[in-house]
N, C-alpha and C positions, 0 to 999 in steps of 0.2 A: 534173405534178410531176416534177422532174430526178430520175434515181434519183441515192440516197446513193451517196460510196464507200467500199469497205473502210475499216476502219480501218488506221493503221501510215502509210509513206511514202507520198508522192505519186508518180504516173507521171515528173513532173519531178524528177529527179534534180541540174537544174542551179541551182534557185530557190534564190534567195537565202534564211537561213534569220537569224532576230532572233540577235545575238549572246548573251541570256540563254541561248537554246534550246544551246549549244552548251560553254557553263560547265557543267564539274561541279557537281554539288549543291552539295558542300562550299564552292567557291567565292561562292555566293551570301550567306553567313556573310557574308563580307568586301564582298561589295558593299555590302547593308543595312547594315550598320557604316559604311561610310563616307557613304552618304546620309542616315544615322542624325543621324553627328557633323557632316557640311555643313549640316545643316540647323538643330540646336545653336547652332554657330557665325554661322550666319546669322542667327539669331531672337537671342540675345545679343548680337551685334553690332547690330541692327538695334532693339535695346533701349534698348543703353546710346546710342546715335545720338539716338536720340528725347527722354530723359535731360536727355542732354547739352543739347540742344537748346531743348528747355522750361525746364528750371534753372539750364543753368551748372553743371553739374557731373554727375559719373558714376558709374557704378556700383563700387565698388570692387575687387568679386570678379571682374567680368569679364573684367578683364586676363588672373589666373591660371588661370582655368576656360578661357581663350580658348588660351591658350600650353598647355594641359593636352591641350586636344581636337585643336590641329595636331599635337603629338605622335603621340599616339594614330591620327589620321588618317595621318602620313606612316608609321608602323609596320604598320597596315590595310591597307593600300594598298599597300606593300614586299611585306606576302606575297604580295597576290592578284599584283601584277609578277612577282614569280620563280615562281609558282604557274601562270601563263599564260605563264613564260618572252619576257617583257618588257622584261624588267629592262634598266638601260644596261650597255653594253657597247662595246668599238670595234669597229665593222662592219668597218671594213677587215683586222682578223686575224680574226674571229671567223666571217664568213663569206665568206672567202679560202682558197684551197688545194682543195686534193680532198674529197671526200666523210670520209674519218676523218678525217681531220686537222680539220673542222668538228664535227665530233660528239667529236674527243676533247676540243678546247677547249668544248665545250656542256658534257661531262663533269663537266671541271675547272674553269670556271665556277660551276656550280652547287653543285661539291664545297668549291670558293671561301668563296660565301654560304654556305655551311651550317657550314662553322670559323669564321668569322667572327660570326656571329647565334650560333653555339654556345658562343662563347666571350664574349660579351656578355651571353649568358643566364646563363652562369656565376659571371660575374665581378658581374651586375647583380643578383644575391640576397644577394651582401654587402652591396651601400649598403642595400638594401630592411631587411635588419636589421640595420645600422646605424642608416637611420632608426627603425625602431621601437623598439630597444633606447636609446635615449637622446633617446627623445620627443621628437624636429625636430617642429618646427609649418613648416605656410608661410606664407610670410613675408605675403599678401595675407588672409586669412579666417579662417586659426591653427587648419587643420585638420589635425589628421594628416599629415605628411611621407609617409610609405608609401602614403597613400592615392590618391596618385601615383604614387610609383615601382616600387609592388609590378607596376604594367603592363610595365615596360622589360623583365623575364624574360618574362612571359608572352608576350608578341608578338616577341621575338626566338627561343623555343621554338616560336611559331608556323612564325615565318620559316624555321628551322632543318628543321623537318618538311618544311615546303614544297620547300624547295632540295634534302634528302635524297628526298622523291619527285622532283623532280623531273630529278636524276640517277639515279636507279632507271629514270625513263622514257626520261631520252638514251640508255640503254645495251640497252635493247629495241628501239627503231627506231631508224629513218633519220635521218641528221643534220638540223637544226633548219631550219625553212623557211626562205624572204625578208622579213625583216621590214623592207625598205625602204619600203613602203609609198609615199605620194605624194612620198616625198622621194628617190626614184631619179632618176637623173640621163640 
């Protein structure tokens, strides 16, 4: 019988290691959400497809549930981006120049996204009671307006957090890696 090893790291320090293992906890939130809602998306669509198919005709609520859930998903998926500092950006200023001069634009990138989602959070709890306050139905199923857009604050307060750590972290270390990955030239 091979003896066990310690617990903790391996003698290999250079092994490649699953990208889960290397996300923050908090980040896996946003993962599960977005395979949550792909797969939503996939089983509805793959509903009204069959539907369609068999009848001649669809499912009615689909559309809106469907245009509901890419929302949702492109806002899910925004945070874990600027949260894993992903996000688009133009590589040729951003990681050009000297070491601060990358890190001060990492900075102010981030400082960016976070007035921006911060002021979409803000400005996006007026429509939210808007809608409620004068009962919008929508326009596919005739439920609640807000039951929709009450998400546009919450996940832009998400996004807002995320871009706010994640200028707290540009400004503790080293300017931001090579995220050129196989598209270096």
């Amino acid at each position: 019988m091979p003896p066990s090893s310690p617990p903790g790291p391996t003698a290999s320090a250079s092994a490649p290691t699953a990208p889960e293992d290397n996300s923050p906890r908090s980040l896996r939130i946003e993962d599960w959400l977005t395979v949550i809602v792909m797969a939503a998306l996939a089983l509805i669509t793959f509903a009204n497809v069959l539907v369609r198919y068999f009848t001649n005709s669809s499912f009615a609520w689909t559309e809106e549930i469907s245009v509901f859930l890419m929302i949702v998903l492109a806002l899910v998926a925004g945070s874990a981006a600027v949260a894993r500092d992903v996000h688009i950006r133009i590589e040729y200023f951003a990681e050009g120049g000297s070491m601060a001069r990358r890190k001060t634009l990492a900075r102010f990138g981030a400082l960016m996204v976070a007035l921006l989602f911060g002021v979409i959070a803000v400005l996006s709890v007026r429509v939210v009671w808007d809608d409620y306050r004068f009962g919008e139905t929508s326009p596919g199923i005739g439920v609640p307006q807000w039951w929709y857009s009450i998400w546009l604050p919450v996940f832009s307060a998400l996004i807002t957090v995320r871009a706010i750590g994640l200028f707290i972290q540009r400004g503790r270390q080293a300017p931001p890696a090579d995220h050129h990955g196989d598209f270096q030239a």
